[in-house]
C-alpha positions as CSV (number, residue, x, y, z in Angstrom):
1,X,2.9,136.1,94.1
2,X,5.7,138.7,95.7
3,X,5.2,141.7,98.2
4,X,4.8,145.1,97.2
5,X,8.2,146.4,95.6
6,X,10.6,147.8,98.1
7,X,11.2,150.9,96.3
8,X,8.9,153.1,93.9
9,X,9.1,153.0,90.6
10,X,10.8,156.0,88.8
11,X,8.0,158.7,87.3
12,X,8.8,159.3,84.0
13,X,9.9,163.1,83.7
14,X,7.3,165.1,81.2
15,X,9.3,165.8,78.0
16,X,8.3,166.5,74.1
17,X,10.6,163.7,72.8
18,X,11.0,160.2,72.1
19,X,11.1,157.9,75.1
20,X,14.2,156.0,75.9
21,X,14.6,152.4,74.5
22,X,14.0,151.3,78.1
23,X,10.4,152.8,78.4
24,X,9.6,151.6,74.7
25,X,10.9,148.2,75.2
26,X,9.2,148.6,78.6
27,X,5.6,149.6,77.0
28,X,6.0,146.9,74.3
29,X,6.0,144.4,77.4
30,X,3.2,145.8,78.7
31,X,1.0,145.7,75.7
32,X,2.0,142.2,74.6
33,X,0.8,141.0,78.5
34,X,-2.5,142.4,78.3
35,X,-2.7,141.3,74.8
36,X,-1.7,137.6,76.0
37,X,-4.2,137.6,79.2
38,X,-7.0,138.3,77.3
39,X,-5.6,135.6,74.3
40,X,-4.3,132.6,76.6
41,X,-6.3,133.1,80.0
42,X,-9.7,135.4,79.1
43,X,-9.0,137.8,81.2
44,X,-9.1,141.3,80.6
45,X,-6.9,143.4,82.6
46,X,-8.1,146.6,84.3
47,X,-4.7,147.7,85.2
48,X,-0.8,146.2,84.8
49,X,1.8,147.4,87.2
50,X,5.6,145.8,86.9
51,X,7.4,145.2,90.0
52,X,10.7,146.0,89.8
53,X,12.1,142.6,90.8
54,X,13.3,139.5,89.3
55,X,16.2,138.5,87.4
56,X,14.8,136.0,84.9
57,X,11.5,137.4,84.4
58,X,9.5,140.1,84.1
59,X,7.2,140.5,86.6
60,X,3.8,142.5,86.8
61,X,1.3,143.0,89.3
62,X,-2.7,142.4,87.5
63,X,-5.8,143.8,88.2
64,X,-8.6,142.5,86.3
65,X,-12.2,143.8,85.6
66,X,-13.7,142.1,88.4
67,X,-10.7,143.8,91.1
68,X,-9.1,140.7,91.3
69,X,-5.9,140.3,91.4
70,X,-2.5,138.5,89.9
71,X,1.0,138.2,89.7
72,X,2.3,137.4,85.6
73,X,5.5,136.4,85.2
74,X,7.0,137.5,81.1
75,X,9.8,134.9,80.2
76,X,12.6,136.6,78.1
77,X,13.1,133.2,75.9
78,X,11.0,131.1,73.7
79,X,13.5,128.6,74.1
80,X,12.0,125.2,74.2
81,X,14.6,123.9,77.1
82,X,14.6,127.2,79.5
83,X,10.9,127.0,78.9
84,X,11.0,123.0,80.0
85,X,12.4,123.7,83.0
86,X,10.6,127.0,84.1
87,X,7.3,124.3,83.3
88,X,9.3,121.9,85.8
89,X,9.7,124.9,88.6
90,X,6.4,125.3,88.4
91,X,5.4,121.5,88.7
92,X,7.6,121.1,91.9
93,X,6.1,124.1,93.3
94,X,2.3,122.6,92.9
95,X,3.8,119.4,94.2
96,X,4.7,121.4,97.4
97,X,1.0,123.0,97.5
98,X,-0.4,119.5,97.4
99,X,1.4,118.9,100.7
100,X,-0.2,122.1,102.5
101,X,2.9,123.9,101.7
102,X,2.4,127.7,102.0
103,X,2.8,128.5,98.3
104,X,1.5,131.2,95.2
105,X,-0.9,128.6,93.2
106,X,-0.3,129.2,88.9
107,X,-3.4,129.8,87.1
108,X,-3.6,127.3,83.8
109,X,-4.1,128.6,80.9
110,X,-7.3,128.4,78.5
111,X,-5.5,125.3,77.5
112,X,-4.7,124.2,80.8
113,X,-1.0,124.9,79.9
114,X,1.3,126.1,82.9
115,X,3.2,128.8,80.7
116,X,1.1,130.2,78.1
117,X,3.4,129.9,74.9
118,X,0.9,130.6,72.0
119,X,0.6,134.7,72.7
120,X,2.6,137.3,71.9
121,X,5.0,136.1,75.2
122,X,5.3,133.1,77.1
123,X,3.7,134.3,80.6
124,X,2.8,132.1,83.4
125,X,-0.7,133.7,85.9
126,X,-0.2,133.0,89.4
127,X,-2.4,134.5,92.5
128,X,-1.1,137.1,94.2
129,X,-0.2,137.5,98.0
130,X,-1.4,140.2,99.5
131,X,0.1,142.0,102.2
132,X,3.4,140.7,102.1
133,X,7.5,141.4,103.1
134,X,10.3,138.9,102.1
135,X,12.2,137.7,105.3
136,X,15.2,139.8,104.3
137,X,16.6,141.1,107.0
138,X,13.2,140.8,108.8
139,X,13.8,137.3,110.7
140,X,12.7,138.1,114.7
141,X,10.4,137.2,117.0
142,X,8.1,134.5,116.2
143,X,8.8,135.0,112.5
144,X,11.7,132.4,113.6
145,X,9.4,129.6,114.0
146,X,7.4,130.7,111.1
147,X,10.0,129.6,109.0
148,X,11.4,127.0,110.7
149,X,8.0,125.4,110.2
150,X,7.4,126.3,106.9
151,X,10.3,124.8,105.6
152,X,10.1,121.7,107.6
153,X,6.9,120.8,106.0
154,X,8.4,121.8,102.5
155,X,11.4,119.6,103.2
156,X,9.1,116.5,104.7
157,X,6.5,116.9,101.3
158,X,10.1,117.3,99.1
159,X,11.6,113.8,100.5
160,X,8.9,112.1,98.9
161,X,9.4,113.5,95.4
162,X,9.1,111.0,92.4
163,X,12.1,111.8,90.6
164,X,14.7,111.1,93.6
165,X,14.6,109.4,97.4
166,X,16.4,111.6,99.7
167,X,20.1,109.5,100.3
168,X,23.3,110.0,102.6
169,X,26.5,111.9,101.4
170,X,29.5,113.1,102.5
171,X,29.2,116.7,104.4
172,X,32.4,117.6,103.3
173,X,32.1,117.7,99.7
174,X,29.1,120.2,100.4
175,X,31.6,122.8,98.6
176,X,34.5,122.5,96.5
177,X,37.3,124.3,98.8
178,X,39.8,123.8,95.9
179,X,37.6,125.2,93.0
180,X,36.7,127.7,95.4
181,X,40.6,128.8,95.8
182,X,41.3,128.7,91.5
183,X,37.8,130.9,91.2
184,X,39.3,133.5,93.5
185,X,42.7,133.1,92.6
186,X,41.3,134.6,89.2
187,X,39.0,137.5,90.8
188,X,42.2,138.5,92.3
189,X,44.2,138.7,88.7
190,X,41.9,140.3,87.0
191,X,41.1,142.9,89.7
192,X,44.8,144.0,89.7
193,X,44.9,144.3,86.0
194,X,41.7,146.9,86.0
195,X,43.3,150.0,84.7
196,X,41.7,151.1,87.7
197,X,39.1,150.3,90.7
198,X,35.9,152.0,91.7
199,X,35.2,152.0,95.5
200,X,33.7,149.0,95.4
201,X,35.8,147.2,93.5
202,X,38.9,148.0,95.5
203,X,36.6,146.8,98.1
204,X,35.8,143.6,96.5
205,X,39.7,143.1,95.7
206,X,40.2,143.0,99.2
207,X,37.2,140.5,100.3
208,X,38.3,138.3,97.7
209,X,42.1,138.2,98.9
210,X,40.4,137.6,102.8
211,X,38.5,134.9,101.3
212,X,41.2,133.3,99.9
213,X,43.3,133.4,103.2
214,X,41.2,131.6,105.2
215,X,40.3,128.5,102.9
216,X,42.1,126.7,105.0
217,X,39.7,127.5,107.5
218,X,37.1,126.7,105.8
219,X,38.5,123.6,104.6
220,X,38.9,122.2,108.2
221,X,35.3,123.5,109.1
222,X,34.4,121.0,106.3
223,X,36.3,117.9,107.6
224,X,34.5,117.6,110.0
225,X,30.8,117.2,109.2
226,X,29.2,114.0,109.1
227,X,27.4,112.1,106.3
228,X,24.2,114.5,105.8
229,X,21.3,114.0,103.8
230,X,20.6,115.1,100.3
231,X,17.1,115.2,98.4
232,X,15.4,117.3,96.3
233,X,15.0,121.3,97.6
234,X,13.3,124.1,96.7
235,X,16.4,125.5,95.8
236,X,16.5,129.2,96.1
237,X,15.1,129.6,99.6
238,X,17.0,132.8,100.0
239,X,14.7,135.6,102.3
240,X,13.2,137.6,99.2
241,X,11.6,134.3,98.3
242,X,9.8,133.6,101.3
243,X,7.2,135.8,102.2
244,X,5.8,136.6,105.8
245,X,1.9,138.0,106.4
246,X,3.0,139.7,109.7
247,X,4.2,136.6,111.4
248,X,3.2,134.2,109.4
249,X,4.8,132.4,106.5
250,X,2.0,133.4,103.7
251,X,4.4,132.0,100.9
252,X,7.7,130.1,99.4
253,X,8.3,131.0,95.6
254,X,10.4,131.2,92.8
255,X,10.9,127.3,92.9
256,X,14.0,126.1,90.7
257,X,13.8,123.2,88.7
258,X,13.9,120.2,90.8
259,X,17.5,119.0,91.8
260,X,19.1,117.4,95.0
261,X,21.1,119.4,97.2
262,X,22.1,119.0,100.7
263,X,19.0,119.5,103.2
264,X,21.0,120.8,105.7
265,X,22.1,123.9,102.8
266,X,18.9,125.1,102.5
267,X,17.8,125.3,106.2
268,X,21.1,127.7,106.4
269,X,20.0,129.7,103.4
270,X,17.1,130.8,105.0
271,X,18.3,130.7,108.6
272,X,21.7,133.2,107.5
273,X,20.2,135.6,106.0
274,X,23.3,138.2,106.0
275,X,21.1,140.9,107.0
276,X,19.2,139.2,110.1
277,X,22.6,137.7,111.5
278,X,23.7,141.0,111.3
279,X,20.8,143.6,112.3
280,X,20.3,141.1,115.3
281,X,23.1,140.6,118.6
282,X,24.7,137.4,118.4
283,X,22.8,136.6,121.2
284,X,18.9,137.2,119.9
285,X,20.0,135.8,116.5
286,X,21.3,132.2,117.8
287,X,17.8,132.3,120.1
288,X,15.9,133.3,116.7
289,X,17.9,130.4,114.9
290,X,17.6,128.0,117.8
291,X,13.4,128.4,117.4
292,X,13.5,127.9,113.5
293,X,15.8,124.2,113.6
294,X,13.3,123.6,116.9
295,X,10.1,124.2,115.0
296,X,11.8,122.8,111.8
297,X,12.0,119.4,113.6
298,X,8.6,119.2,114.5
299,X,7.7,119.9,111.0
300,X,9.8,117.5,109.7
301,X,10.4,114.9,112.1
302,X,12.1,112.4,110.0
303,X,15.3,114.9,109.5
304,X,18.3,113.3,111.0
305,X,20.2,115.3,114.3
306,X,23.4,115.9,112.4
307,X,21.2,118.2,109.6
308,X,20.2,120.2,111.9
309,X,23.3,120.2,114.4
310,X,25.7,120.8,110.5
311,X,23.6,123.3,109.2
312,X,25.6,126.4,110.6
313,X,28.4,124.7,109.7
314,X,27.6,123.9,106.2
315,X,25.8,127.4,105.9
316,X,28.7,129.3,106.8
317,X,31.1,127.2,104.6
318,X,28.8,127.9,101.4
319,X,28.7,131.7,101.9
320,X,32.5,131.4,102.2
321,X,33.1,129.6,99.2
322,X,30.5,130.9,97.0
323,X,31.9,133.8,94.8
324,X,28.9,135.7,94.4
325,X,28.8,139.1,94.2
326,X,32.8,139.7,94.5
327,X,32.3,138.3,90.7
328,X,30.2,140.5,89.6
329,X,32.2,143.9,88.8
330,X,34.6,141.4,86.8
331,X,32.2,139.1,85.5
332,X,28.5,141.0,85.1
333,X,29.8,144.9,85.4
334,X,26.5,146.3,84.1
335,X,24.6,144.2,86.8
336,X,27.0,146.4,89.8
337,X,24.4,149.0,91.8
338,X,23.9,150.3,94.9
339,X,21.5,147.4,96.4
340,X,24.3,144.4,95.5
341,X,27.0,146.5,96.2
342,X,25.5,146.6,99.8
343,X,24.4,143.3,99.8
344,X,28.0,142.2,98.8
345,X,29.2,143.7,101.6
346,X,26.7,142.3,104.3
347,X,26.9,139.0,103.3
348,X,30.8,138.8,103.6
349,X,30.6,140.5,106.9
350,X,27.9,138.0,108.0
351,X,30.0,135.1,107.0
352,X,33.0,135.7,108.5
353,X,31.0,136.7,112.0
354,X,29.8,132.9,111.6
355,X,33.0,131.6,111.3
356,X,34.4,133.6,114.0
357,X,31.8,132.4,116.6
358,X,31.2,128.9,115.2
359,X,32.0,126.5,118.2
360,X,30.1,128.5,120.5
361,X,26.7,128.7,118.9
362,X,27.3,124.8,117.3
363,X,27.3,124.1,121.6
364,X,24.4,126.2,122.5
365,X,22.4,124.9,119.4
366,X,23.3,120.7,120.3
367,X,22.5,121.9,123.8
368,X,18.8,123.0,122.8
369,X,18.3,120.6,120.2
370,X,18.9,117.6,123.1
Protein backbone atom coordinates (compact mmCIF):
# COMPACT_ATOMS: atom_id res chain seq x y z
CA UNK A 1 0.00 0.00 0.00
CA UNK A 2 2.98 2.80 0.13
CA UNK A 3 6.22 3.12 -2.09
CA UNK A 4 9.41 1.90 -1.19
CA UNK A 5 10.85 3.95 1.95
CA UNK A 6 12.71 6.94 1.01
CA UNK A 7 15.59 6.26 3.11
CA UNK A 8 17.27 2.78 4.16
CA UNK A 9 16.76 1.43 7.19
CA UNK A 10 19.68 1.64 9.81
CA UNK A 11 21.93 -1.82 9.96
CA UNK A 12 22.13 -2.71 13.28
CA UNK A 13 26.03 -2.50 14.29
CA UNK A 14 27.44 -6.17 15.40
CA UNK A 15 27.84 -6.01 19.17
CA UNK A 16 27.95 -8.79 22.21
CA UNK A 17 25.32 -6.99 24.24
CA UNK A 18 21.80 -6.52 24.85
CA UNK A 19 19.91 -4.78 22.08
CA UNK A 20 18.33 -1.38 22.72
CA UNK A 21 14.72 -1.15 23.90
CA UNK A 22 13.96 0.12 20.33
CA UNK A 23 15.19 -3.06 18.49
CA UNK A 24 13.43 -5.33 21.28
CA UNK A 25 10.33 -3.48 21.21
CA UNK A 26 10.93 -3.50 17.44
CA UNK A 27 11.38 -7.44 17.17
CA UNK A 28 8.43 -8.03 19.53
CA UNK A 29 6.37 -6.27 16.70
CA UNK A 30 7.68 -8.26 14.31
CA UNK A 31 6.96 -11.57 15.88
CA UNK A 32 3.48 -10.73 17.03
CA UNK A 33 2.65 -9.79 12.97
CA UNK A 34 3.74 -12.92 11.68
CA UNK A 35 2.17 -14.64 14.56
CA UNK A 36 -1.18 -12.66 13.83
CA UNK A 37 -1.02 -13.33 9.75
CA UNK A 38 -0.80 -16.74 10.14
CA UNK A 39 -3.78 -16.59 13.25
CA UNK A 40 -6.28 -13.99 11.63
CA UNK A 41 -5.61 -14.18 7.75
CA UNK A 42 -3.66 -17.89 7.10
CA UNK A 43 -0.98 -16.69 5.71
CA UNK A 44 2.36 -17.52 6.40
CA UNK A 45 4.92 -14.96 5.87
CA UNK A 46 8.16 -15.65 4.04
CA UNK A 47 9.64 -12.33 4.95
CA UNK A 48 8.49 -8.97 7.03
CA UNK A 49 10.20 -5.71 6.33
CA UNK A 50 8.92 -2.32 8.32
CA UNK A 51 8.82 0.77 6.36
CA UNK A 52 9.95 3.43 8.14
CA UNK A 53 6.85 5.57 7.75
CA UNK A 54 3.66 6.35 9.46
CA UNK A 55 2.67 8.19 12.41
CA UNK A 56 -0.22 6.13 13.77
CA UNK A 57 0.82 2.81 12.74
CA UNK A 58 3.24 0.51 12.24
CA UNK A 59 3.74 -0.32 8.97
CA UNK A 60 5.48 -3.46 7.25
CA UNK A 61 6.06 -4.65 3.94
CA UNK A 62 4.92 -8.83 3.58
CA UNK A 63 6.09 -11.43 1.51
CA UNK A 64 4.35 -14.54 1.77
CA UNK A 65 5.20 -18.20 0.79
CA UNK A 66 3.69 -17.97 -2.48
CA UNK A 67 6.03 -14.33 -3.37
CA UNK A 68 3.07 -12.44 -2.98
CA UNK A 69 3.05 -9.48 -1.54
CA UNK A 70 1.30 -6.99 1.34
CA UNK A 71 1.33 -4.05 3.08
CA UNK A 72 0.11 -4.66 7.30
CA UNK A 73 -0.65 -1.90 9.13
CA UNK A 74 0.09 -2.69 13.42
CA UNK A 75 -2.30 -0.27 15.43
CA UNK A 76 -0.65 0.90 18.72
CA UNK A 77 -4.22 0.77 20.64
CA UNK A 78 -6.80 -1.81 21.41
CA UNK A 79 -8.95 0.92 22.06
CA UNK A 80 -12.50 0.17 21.04
CA UNK A 81 -13.21 3.97 19.69
CA UNK A 82 -9.63 4.59 17.80
CA UNK A 83 -10.21 1.13 16.52
CA UNK A 84 -13.98 2.33 15.40
CA UNK A 85 -12.86 4.79 13.43
CA UNK A 86 -9.58 3.26 11.87
CA UNK A 87 -12.68 0.46 10.77
CA UNK A 88 -14.48 3.65 9.36
CA UNK A 89 -11.17 4.94 7.29
CA UNK A 90 -11.10 1.89 5.95
CA UNK A 91 -14.91 1.62 4.95
CA UNK A 92 -14.74 5.19 3.14
CA UNK A 93 -11.70 4.05 1.45
CA UNK A 94 -13.58 0.76 -0.16
CA UNK A 95 -16.41 3.15 -0.78
CA UNK A 96 -13.93 5.16 -3.01
CA UNK A 97 -12.74 1.78 -4.78
CA UNK A 98 -16.29 0.98 -5.57
CA UNK A 99 -16.36 4.10 -7.65
CA UNK A 100 -13.13 3.12 -9.76
CA UNK A 101 -11.08 5.20 -7.51
CA UNK A 102 -7.40 4.42 -7.73
CA UNK A 103 -6.99 2.89 -4.19
CA UNK A 104 -4.84 -0.07 -1.98
CA UNK A 105 -7.87 -2.68 -1.49
CA UNK A 106 -7.81 -4.25 2.61
CA UNK A 107 -7.68 -7.96 2.73
CA UNK A 108 -10.55 -9.30 5.38
CA UNK A 109 -9.66 -11.27 7.70
CA UNK A 110 -10.47 -15.19 8.30
CA UNK A 111 -13.47 -13.63 9.78
CA UNK A 112 -14.16 -11.23 7.21
CA UNK A 113 -13.24 -8.52 9.81
CA UNK A 114 -11.44 -5.24 8.39
CA UNK A 115 -8.87 -5.02 11.44
CA UNK A 116 -8.03 -8.26 12.75
CA UNK A 117 -8.48 -7.71 16.67
CA UNK A 118 -8.41 -11.36 18.06
CA UNK A 119 -4.26 -11.78 17.59
CA UNK A 120 -1.61 -10.82 19.37
CA UNK A 121 -2.22 -6.99 17.59
CA UNK A 122 -4.93 -5.40 15.90
CA UNK A 123 -3.42 -5.37 12.05
CA UNK A 124 -5.36 -4.52 9.03
CA UNK A 125 -3.73 -6.65 5.36
CA UNK A 126 -3.96 -4.48 2.41
CA UNK A 127 -2.31 -5.18 -1.25
CA UNK A 128 0.60 -3.54 -1.92
CA UNK A 129 1.54 -1.07 -4.73
CA UNK A 130 4.35 -1.85 -6.45
CA UNK A 131 6.54 0.51 -8.05
CA UNK A 132 5.56 3.49 -6.46
CA UNK A 133 6.77 7.48 -5.30
CA UNK A 134 4.37 9.80 -3.30
CA UNK A 135 3.77 13.09 -5.25
CA UNK A 136 5.96 14.99 -2.73
CA UNK A 137 7.76 17.31 -4.43
CA UNK A 138 7.37 15.17 -7.59
CA UNK A 139 4.18 17.05 -9.20
CA UNK A 140 5.43 17.90 -13.18
CA UNK A 141 4.62 17.10 -16.41
CA UNK A 142 1.66 15.05 -16.99
CA UNK A 143 1.75 13.91 -13.34
CA UNK A 144 -0.43 17.27 -13.05
CA UNK A 145 -3.36 15.90 -14.72
CA UNK A 146 -2.88 12.59 -13.04
CA UNK A 147 -3.91 14.02 -10.12
CA UNK A 148 -6.19 16.41 -11.12
CA UNK A 149 -8.17 13.42 -12.40
CA UNK A 150 -7.74 11.31 -9.69
CA UNK A 151 -9.13 13.44 -7.27
CA UNK A 152 -11.95 14.58 -9.33
CA UNK A 153 -13.30 11.15 -9.47
CA UNK A 154 -12.57 10.71 -5.67
CA UNK A 155 -14.46 13.97 -4.98
CA UNK A 156 -17.52 13.07 -7.58
CA UNK A 157 -17.79 9.18 -5.83
CA UNK A 158 -17.35 11.18 -2.17
CA UNK A 159 -20.44 13.62 -2.91
CA UNK A 160 -22.56 10.80 -2.96
CA UNK A 161 -21.60 9.39 0.43
CA UNK A 162 -24.52 8.07 2.79
CA UNK A 163 -23.61 9.76 5.80
CA UNK A 164 -23.75 13.57 4.42
CA UNK A 165 -24.92 15.40 0.91
CA UNK A 166 -22.34 17.74 -0.10
CA UNK A 167 -24.02 21.54 1.02
CA UNK A 168 -22.98 25.39 0.57
CA UNK A 169 -20.90 27.35 3.32
CA UNK A 170 -19.31 30.34 3.88
CA UNK A 171 -15.53 30.47 2.32
CA UNK A 172 -14.55 32.67 4.81
CA UNK A 173 -14.89 30.69 7.81
CA UNK A 174 -12.56 28.03 5.93
CA UNK A 175 -10.06 29.01 8.96
CA UNK A 176 -10.33 30.62 12.08
CA UNK A 177 -8.06 33.84 11.57
CA UNK A 178 -8.70 34.73 15.30
CA UNK A 179 -7.80 31.30 16.86
CA UNK A 180 -5.13 31.27 14.45
CA UNK A 181 -3.64 34.77 16.04
CA UNK A 182 -4.22 33.34 20.11
CA UNK A 183 -2.37 29.83 18.94
CA UNK A 184 0.61 31.91 17.80
CA UNK A 185 0.33 34.46 20.12
CA UNK A 186 1.26 31.45 22.52
CA UNK A 187 4.12 29.78 20.27
CA UNK A 188 5.65 33.19 20.56
CA UNK A 189 5.60 33.18 24.66
CA UNK A 190 6.67 30.15 25.18
CA UNK A 191 9.55 30.37 22.60
CA UNK A 192 10.93 33.52 24.44
CA UNK A 193 10.80 31.79 27.80
CA UNK A 194 13.05 28.64 26.42
CA UNK A 195 16.11 28.98 28.56
CA UNK A 196 17.48 28.84 25.26
CA UNK A 197 16.81 28.14 21.26
CA UNK A 198 18.34 25.53 19.02
CA UNK A 199 18.77 26.69 15.35
CA UNK A 200 15.66 25.71 14.44
CA UNK A 201 13.75 26.88 17.04
CA UNK A 202 15.14 30.47 16.83
CA UNK A 203 14.03 29.82 13.31
CA UNK A 204 10.63 28.80 14.18
CA UNK A 205 10.41 31.87 16.72
CA UNK A 206 10.75 34.03 13.88
CA UNK A 207 8.14 32.27 11.35
CA UNK A 208 5.72 32.28 13.94
CA UNK A 209 6.14 36.15 14.69
CA UNK A 210 5.88 36.58 10.41
CA UNK A 211 2.89 34.60 10.68
CA UNK A 212 1.38 36.54 13.11
CA UNK A 213 2.06 39.93 11.20
CA UNK A 214 0.33 39.25 8.28
CA UNK A 215 -3.05 37.83 9.71
CA UNK A 216 -4.50 40.61 8.59
CA UNK A 217 -3.56 39.59 5.37
CA UNK A 218 -4.77 36.62 5.48
CA UNK A 219 -7.93 37.74 7.07
CA UNK A 220 -8.73 39.94 3.91
CA UNK A 221 -7.72 37.04 1.54
CA UNK A 222 -10.64 35.30 3.41
CA UNK A 223 -13.28 38.04 2.94
CA UNK A 224 -13.47 37.60 0.00
CA UNK A 225 -14.31 34.03 -1.10
CA UNK A 226 -17.61 33.02 -1.99
CA UNK A 227 -20.03 30.39 -0.54
CA UNK A 228 -18.03 27.05 -1.51
CA UNK A 229 -18.97 23.60 -1.16
CA UNK A 230 -18.39 21.28 1.69
CA UNK A 231 -18.88 17.33 1.66
CA UNK A 232 -17.21 14.51 2.84
CA UNK A 233 -13.18 14.23 1.68
CA UNK A 234 -10.60 11.99 1.88
CA UNK A 235 -9.04 14.04 4.30
CA UNK A 236 -5.40 13.77 4.26
CA UNK A 237 -4.68 14.08 0.58
CA UNK A 238 -1.25 15.50 1.37
CA UNK A 239 1.56 14.21 -1.49
CA UNK A 240 3.01 11.13 0.58
CA UNK A 241 -0.53 9.82 0.41
CA UNK A 242 -0.96 9.68 -3.14
CA UNK A 243 1.13 7.59 -5.04
CA UNK A 244 2.23 7.93 -8.82
CA UNK A 245 3.34 4.57 -11.11
CA UNK A 246 5.50 6.87 -13.35
CA UNK A 247 2.72 9.17 -14.49
CA UNK A 248 0.05 7.60 -13.34
CA UNK A 249 -1.96 7.95 -10.16
CA UNK A 250 -1.54 4.05 -9.04
CA UNK A 251 -3.12 5.02 -5.49
CA UNK A 252 -4.90 7.48 -2.77
CA UNK A 253 -4.42 6.10 0.94
CA UNK A 254 -4.36 6.64 4.42
CA UNK A 255 -8.15 7.60 4.29
CA UNK A 256 -9.32 9.44 7.64
CA UNK A 257 -12.43 8.79 9.13
CA UNK A 258 -15.21 10.24 7.08
CA UNK A 259 -15.86 14.01 7.86
CA UNK A 260 -16.93 17.11 5.72
CA UNK A 261 -14.47 19.67 4.93
CA UNK A 262 -14.39 22.19 2.30
CA UNK A 263 -13.84 20.61 -1.38
CA UNK A 264 -12.03 23.34 -2.53
CA UNK A 265 -9.26 22.56 0.77
CA UNK A 266 -8.41 19.46 -0.42
CA UNK A 267 -7.82 20.19 -4.17
CA UNK A 268 -5.20 22.82 -2.59
CA UNK A 269 -3.68 20.18 -0.35
CA UNK A 270 -2.60 18.17 -3.07
CA UNK A 271 -2.18 21.00 -5.65
CA UNK A 272 0.42 23.09 -2.90
CA UNK A 273 2.54 20.72 -2.16
CA UNK A 274 5.33 23.09 -0.48
CA UNK A 275 7.91 21.23 -2.28
CA UNK A 276 6.50 21.28 -6.00
CA UNK A 277 5.51 25.13 -5.63
CA UNK A 278 8.87 25.48 -4.78
CA UNK A 279 11.28 23.10 -6.83
CA UNK A 280 9.13 24.35 -9.84
CA UNK A 281 9.28 28.51 -11.45
CA UNK A 282 6.27 30.20 -10.72
CA UNK A 283 5.66 29.93 -14.18
CA UNK A 284 5.67 25.87 -14.81
CA UNK A 285 4.01 25.44 -11.37
CA UNK A 286 0.78 27.65 -12.17
CA UNK A 287 0.82 25.68 -15.81
CA UNK A 288 1.21 22.34 -13.76
CA UNK A 289 -1.70 23.58 -11.45
CA UNK A 290 -3.75 25.01 -14.20
CA UNK A 291 -3.78 21.05 -15.88
CA UNK A 292 -4.75 19.41 -12.50
CA UNK A 293 -8.19 21.99 -11.74
CA UNK A 294 -8.62 21.43 -15.79
CA UNK A 295 -8.54 17.69 -15.63
CA UNK A 296 -10.16 17.89 -12.09
CA UNK A 297 -13.22 19.38 -13.83
CA UNK A 298 -13.71 16.85 -16.21
CA UNK A 299 -13.52 14.30 -13.58
CA UNK A 300 -15.85 15.83 -11.60
CA UNK A 301 -18.04 17.85 -13.65
CA UNK A 302 -20.65 18.76 -11.07
CA UNK A 303 -17.94 20.94 -9.01
CA UNK A 304 -19.02 24.49 -8.97
CA UNK A 305 -16.54 27.38 -10.84
CA UNK A 306 -15.91 29.21 -7.54
CA UNK A 307 -14.16 25.64 -5.99
CA UNK A 308 -11.92 25.61 -8.37
CA UNK A 309 -11.37 29.43 -9.04
CA UNK A 310 -11.09 29.63 -4.45
CA UNK A 311 -8.96 26.85 -4.19
CA UNK A 312 -5.53 28.85 -4.24
CA UNK A 313 -7.03 31.13 -2.17
CA UNK A 314 -8.33 28.90 0.40
CA UNK A 315 -5.05 26.74 0.08
CA UNK A 316 -2.87 29.37 0.78
CA UNK A 317 -4.94 30.80 3.71
CA UNK A 318 -4.90 27.16 5.46
CA UNK A 319 -1.08 26.82 5.21
CA UNK A 320 -1.01 30.30 6.78
CA UNK A 321 -3.09 29.63 9.60
CA UNK A 322 -2.36 26.22 10.34
CA UNK A 323 0.38 26.01 13.12
CA UNK A 324 1.97 22.91 12.13
CA UNK A 325 5.28 22.27 12.49
CA UNK A 326 6.30 25.82 14.26
CA UNK A 327 4.37 23.80 17.21
CA UNK A 328 6.21 21.12 17.26
CA UNK A 329 9.66 22.08 19.19
CA UNK A 330 7.15 23.55 21.93
CA UNK A 331 4.45 21.23 21.74
CA UNK A 332 5.95 17.53 20.50
CA UNK A 333 9.95 18.24 21.13
CA UNK A 334 10.91 14.52 20.78
CA UNK A 335 9.01 14.46 17.39
CA UNK A 336 11.72 17.62 16.00
CA UNK A 337 14.38 15.97 13.19
CA UNK A 338 15.99 16.72 10.37
CA UNK A 339 13.06 15.74 7.63
CA UNK A 340 10.29 18.20 9.61
CA UNK A 341 12.66 20.54 10.43
CA UNK A 342 13.04 20.93 6.53
CA UNK A 343 9.74 20.50 5.79
CA UNK A 344 8.84 23.34 8.32
CA UNK A 345 10.81 25.42 6.54
CA UNK A 346 9.53 24.68 2.88
CA UNK A 347 6.11 24.87 3.64
CA UNK A 348 6.35 28.42 5.28
CA UNK A 349 8.43 29.55 2.35
CA UNK A 350 5.78 28.08 -0.02
CA UNK A 351 3.04 29.84 1.60
CA UNK A 352 4.11 33.06 1.85
CA UNK A 353 5.30 32.76 -2.17
CA UNK A 354 1.43 32.15 -2.63
CA UNK A 355 0.42 34.97 -0.92
CA UNK A 356 2.86 37.19 -2.50
CA UNK A 357 1.70 36.24 -6.08
CA UNK A 358 -1.99 35.52 -5.39
CA UNK A 359 -3.92 38.02 -7.80
CA UNK A 360 -1.75 37.13 -10.57
CA UNK A 361 -2.06 33.39 -10.78
CA UNK A 362 -6.08 33.66 -9.37
CA UNK A 363 -6.24 35.76 -13.18
CA UNK A 364 -4.29 33.41 -15.22
CA UNK A 365 -6.17 30.39 -13.58
CA UNK A 366 -10.15 32.15 -14.17
CA UNK A 367 -8.63 32.92 -17.58
CA UNK A 368 -7.97 29.10 -18.43
CA UNK A 369 -10.72 27.74 -16.57
CA UNK A 370 -13.20 30.11 -18.99
Amino acid sequence: MTTAPRRPSPTPAATSSSPPDSAVEEEQITVGLAATLELAYGLQPAGIKRIPEGTATDNFAVLDQSGQRHFAKVYRTREPQALELERASIELSEYAAGGSVATARVTRSLDHELIATHGHMPISLWSYVTHTETAEGTLAGARWASAGTAMGRLHNRLATYPAAAPSQAPGAAVCDVGTSRDRFNRLIHAYQHKPALGEFEAWALRATRDRQAIMADVEKTLASLPQLTVQILHGDTAGPNVLFNDTEVAALVDFRPPATGYLAWEIARLGCDPKSVLDNSATDWLAGYTDLTLAYREANPKASADDLLSSLRVGCAAMLCSAFPLSVPVERPHLVDAALEAYGRVRHEAALTLLDRLPDMEEALREALR
